[in-house]
N, C-alpha and C positions, 0 to 999 in steps of 0.2 A: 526880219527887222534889220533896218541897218544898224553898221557895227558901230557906228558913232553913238546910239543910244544903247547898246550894250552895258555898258558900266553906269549909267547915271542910274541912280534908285529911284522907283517909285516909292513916291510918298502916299500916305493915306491921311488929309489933312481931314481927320474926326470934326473939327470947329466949322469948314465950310461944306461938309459931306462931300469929300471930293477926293480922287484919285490923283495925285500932278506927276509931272513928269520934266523938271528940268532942266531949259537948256540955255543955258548959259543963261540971257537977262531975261530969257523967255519960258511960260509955261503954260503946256498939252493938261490938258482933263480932261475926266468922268466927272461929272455929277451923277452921282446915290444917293439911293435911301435904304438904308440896315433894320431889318428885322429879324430876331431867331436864326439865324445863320442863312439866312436870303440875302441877297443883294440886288435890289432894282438899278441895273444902267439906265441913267434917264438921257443924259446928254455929252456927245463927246465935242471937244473943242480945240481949238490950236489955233493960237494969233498969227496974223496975218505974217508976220517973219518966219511962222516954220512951216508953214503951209507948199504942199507938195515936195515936200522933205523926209514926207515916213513918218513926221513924231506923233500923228494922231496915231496911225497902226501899231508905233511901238507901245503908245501908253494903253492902247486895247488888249496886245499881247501882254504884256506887264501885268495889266489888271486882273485877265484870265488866269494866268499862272498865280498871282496872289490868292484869288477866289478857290484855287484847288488845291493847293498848297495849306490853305487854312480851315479847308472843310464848308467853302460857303456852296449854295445853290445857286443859279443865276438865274436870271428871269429879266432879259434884255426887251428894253423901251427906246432907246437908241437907235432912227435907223443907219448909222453908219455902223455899229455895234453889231446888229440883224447881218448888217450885208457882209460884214467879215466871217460872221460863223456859216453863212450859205456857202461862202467859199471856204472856210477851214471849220467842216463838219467833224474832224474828229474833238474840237470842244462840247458836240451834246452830249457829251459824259458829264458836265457840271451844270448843266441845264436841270432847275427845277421839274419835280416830275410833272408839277401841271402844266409845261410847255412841251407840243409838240416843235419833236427835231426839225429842226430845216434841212 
């Protein structure tokens, strides 16, 4: 992650089921959906000012760490979400058990 998004908090706005992430007048998400301690990644995003700046990757590393930190399962629909765990396989530890690892 870059160190510029280090410090900003991820939010978890419960009202629009979403993840954000931001930065300065600008803001990265997940769209989810919560059930029983699952989390469905459905869609990640990032307006066109942060775009190839990292802040989608931070707000996906962000998310992961909240997800295992709080005991969720994952179960990504996402495919920018998909292509970051193919390349950082040590998150199929938070992967629900009915997804095969990538």
């Amino acid at each position: 992650m870059n160190e510029e998004y280090i410090s900003i908090p991820l939010v978890k706005n419960q009202d629009a089921n979403r993840f954000e992430l931001k930065v300065g007048d600008y803001t990265a998400f997940i769209a989810y959906k919560e059930r029983s301690k699952k989390i469905w990644l459905i869609h990640t995003e990032a307006p066109e000012e942060l775009k190839g700046k990292g802040a989608a990757t931070a707000v996906i590393e962000k998310t992961l760490a909240y997800l295992e930190e709080n005991d969720y399962k994952l179960i990504p629909l996402c495919p920018l979400v998909v292509a970051y765990l193919k390349r950082h396989t040590e998150w199929n530890r938070i992967l629900d058990a009915g997804i095969d690892p990538f």
